[in-house]
N, C-alpha and C positions, 0 to 999 in steps of 0.2 A: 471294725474288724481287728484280730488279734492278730497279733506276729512273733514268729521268735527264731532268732539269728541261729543257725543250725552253725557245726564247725567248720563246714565247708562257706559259709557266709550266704546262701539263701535263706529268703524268705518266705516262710511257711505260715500263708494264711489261714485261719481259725474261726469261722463265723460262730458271733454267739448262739447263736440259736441254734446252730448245728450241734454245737460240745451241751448245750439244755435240750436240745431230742436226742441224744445217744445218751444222758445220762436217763434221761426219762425210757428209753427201752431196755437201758440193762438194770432198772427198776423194775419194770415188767415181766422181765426174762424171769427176775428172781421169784417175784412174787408167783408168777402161773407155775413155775417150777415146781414151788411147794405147795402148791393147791393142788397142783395134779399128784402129783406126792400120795399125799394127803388123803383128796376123793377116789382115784382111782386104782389106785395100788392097796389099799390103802397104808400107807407107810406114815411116818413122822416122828422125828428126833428124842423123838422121848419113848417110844415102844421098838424101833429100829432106825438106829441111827445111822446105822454101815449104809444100807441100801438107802436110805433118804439121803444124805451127804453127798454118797456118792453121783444119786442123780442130779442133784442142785449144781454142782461143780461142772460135772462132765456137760453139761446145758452152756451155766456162767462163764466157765472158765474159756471155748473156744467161742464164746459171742463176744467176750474183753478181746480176744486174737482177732477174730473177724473186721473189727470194730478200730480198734485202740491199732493197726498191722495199718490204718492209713494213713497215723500220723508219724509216722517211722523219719525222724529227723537227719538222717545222713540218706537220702532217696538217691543220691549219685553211686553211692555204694551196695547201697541194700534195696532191693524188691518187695514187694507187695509180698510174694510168697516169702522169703527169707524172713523178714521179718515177722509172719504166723508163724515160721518154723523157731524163733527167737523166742515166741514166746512161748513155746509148747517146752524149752529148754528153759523158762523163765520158771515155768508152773513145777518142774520136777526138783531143780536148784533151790525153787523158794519152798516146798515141802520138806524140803530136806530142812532148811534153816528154822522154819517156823516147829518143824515136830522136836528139834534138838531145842529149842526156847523153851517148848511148853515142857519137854521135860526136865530141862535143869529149875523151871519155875514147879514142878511141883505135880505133874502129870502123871498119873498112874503108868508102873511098864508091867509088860509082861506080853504073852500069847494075846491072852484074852482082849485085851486092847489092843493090839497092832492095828488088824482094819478100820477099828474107830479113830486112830491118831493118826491113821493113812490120809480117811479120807478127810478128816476137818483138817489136817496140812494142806489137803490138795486145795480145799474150799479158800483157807485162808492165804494159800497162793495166787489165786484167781483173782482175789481180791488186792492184794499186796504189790506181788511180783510182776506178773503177766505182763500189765499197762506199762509197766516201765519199761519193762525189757522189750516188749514190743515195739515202742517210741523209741529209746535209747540205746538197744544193746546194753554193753557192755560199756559204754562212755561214762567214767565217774566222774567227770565234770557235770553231768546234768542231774546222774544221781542225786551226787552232791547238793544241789542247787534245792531240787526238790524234793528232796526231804531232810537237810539239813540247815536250809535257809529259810529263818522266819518269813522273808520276803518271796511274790509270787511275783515270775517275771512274763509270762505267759497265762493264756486259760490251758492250756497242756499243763503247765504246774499246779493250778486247782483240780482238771478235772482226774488225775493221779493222785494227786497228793493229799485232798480230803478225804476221800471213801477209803484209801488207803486208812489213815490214822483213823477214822470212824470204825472201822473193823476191826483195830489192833485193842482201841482202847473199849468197843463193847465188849470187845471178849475179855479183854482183863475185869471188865466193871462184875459180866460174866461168870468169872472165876468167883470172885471174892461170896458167891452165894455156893458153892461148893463146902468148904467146912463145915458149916452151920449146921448144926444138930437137928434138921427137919427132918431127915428120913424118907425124904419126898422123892420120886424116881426120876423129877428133871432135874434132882444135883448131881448123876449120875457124869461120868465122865464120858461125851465132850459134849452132852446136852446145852446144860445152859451156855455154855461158852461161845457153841453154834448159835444159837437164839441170840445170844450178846453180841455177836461178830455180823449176825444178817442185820439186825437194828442199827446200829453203829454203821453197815456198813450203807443203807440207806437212808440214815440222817445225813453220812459225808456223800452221798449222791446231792441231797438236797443243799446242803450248803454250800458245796461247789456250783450249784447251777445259780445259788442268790448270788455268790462273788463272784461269778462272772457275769451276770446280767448288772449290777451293781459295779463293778470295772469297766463295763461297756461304755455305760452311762456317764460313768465318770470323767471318761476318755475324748468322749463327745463334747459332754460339757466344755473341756480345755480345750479342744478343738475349737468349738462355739468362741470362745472365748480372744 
C-alpha cells in the first residue's frame, strides 16, 4: 500500500488496485461517452465538435471531481465537498490557461471558434487541471513535485501526472497534422487535437496503472527482502 506524507504530516493510504480501477473507470467514462456521442446523437468531432466536446467533458470532467475530491491531501482543512468545489474552479482556471497556450501555439481566433476552443479547454482541463486541484488545491509544493519532478513519490503522483502529460503531448503530437496540405475535415481546428489529447490521454491512464502495479511490486519485493 501506498503513502504520502500530506503537509499536515498524515498518512494517506492509496491501495493499488484502488488508483488501477478508478483509472480503468475514467477509461470507461471516456470511451461510452463518445460512443453515445457518436450512436445516439449522433455527433462526433469531426462533423460537430462543439456539442461532442462539450458532452465528453461535462461527463469526464465531474467524474475526475467525484473521483480524484477523495484523495484531497490537507482532509483536516478541506472536505470532501470543498475539494469537488476545488475542482470545478480547477476546470474554469485551467481552460483559461490551456485556451491562452493553444492560442499563442498557433490556434485559430475569432467568433467562429470560440465554442470550439471553449470546449476542448474545458476537455483538456478535466484532463490537466481538475485531478490536481482536487487533491492539492492551490499547494505548490505538490504541484511542484508532480509535475516538475522527474521522480514519483506516491501512486497520487502517477495517477495525475501521467494522463496528465499523455494528453498535453497527444494533442501537441495532434496538432503537428493540422498544417499539412490534406484538405481533410479532421485537420479542422480542434478536431485532431481532441482525437490526439483522448488517445494520449488514455495511454497516460494505462501507464500510470503499469507504474503503479510495477511500484507496488517493487515495494514488496524490498519489503520481502
Amino acid at each position: 500500500m501506498d503513502t504520502l506524507i500530506s503537509e499536515n504530516g498524515v498518512f494517506l493510504p492509496i491501495p493499488p488496485l484502488h488508483a488501477v480501477r478508478l483509472h480503468y473507470l475514467l477509461g470507461v467514462i471516456l470511451l461510452l461517452t463518445s460512443m453515445v456521442a457518436h450512436t445516439v446523437f449522433p455527433t462526433n468531432p469531426i462533423t460537430h465538435p462543439t456539442p461532442t466536446l462539450l458532452m465528453i467533458w461535462a461527463f469526464e470532467g465531474p467524474g475526475l471531481m467525484i473521483l480524484f475530491a477523495n484523495f484531497q491531501q490537507d482532509k483536516e482543512q478541506c472536505s470532501y465537498f470543498r475539494a469537488v468545489v476545488r475542482g470545478y474552479v480547477g476546470l474554469v482556471v485551467g481552460a483559461i490557461v490551456n485556451a491562452l497556450g493553444a492560442i499563442i501555439l498557433g490556434a485559430p481566433v475569432g467568433f467562429e471558434y470560440f465554442t470550439k476552443t471553449l470546449n476542448w479547454s474545458l476537455l483538456m482541463s478535466s484532463f490537466t487541471f481538475v485531478p490536481a486541484t482536487c487533491a492539492f488545491g492551490s499547494a505548490w509544493t505538490h504541484w511542484r513535485r508532480v509535475f516538475a519532478s522527474t521522480k514519483a513519490f506516491s501512486f497520487i503522483d502517477y495517477m495525475i501526472r501521467l494522463p496528465a502529460y499523455g494528453a498535453v503531448i497527444g494533442a501537441w503530437l495532434g496538432a503537428c497534422a493540422m498544417p499539412l496540405d490534406w484538405g481533410r475535415p479532421w485537420q479542422e481546428w480542434p478536431v485532431c487535437v481532441s482525437y490526439g489529447a483522448m488517445a494520449g490521454y488514455l495511454l497516460g491512464l494505462i501507464a500510470s496503472s503499469v507504474c503503479i502495479i510495477f511500484h507496488d511490486r517493487r515495494q514488496q519485493h524490498l519489503k520481502g527482502e
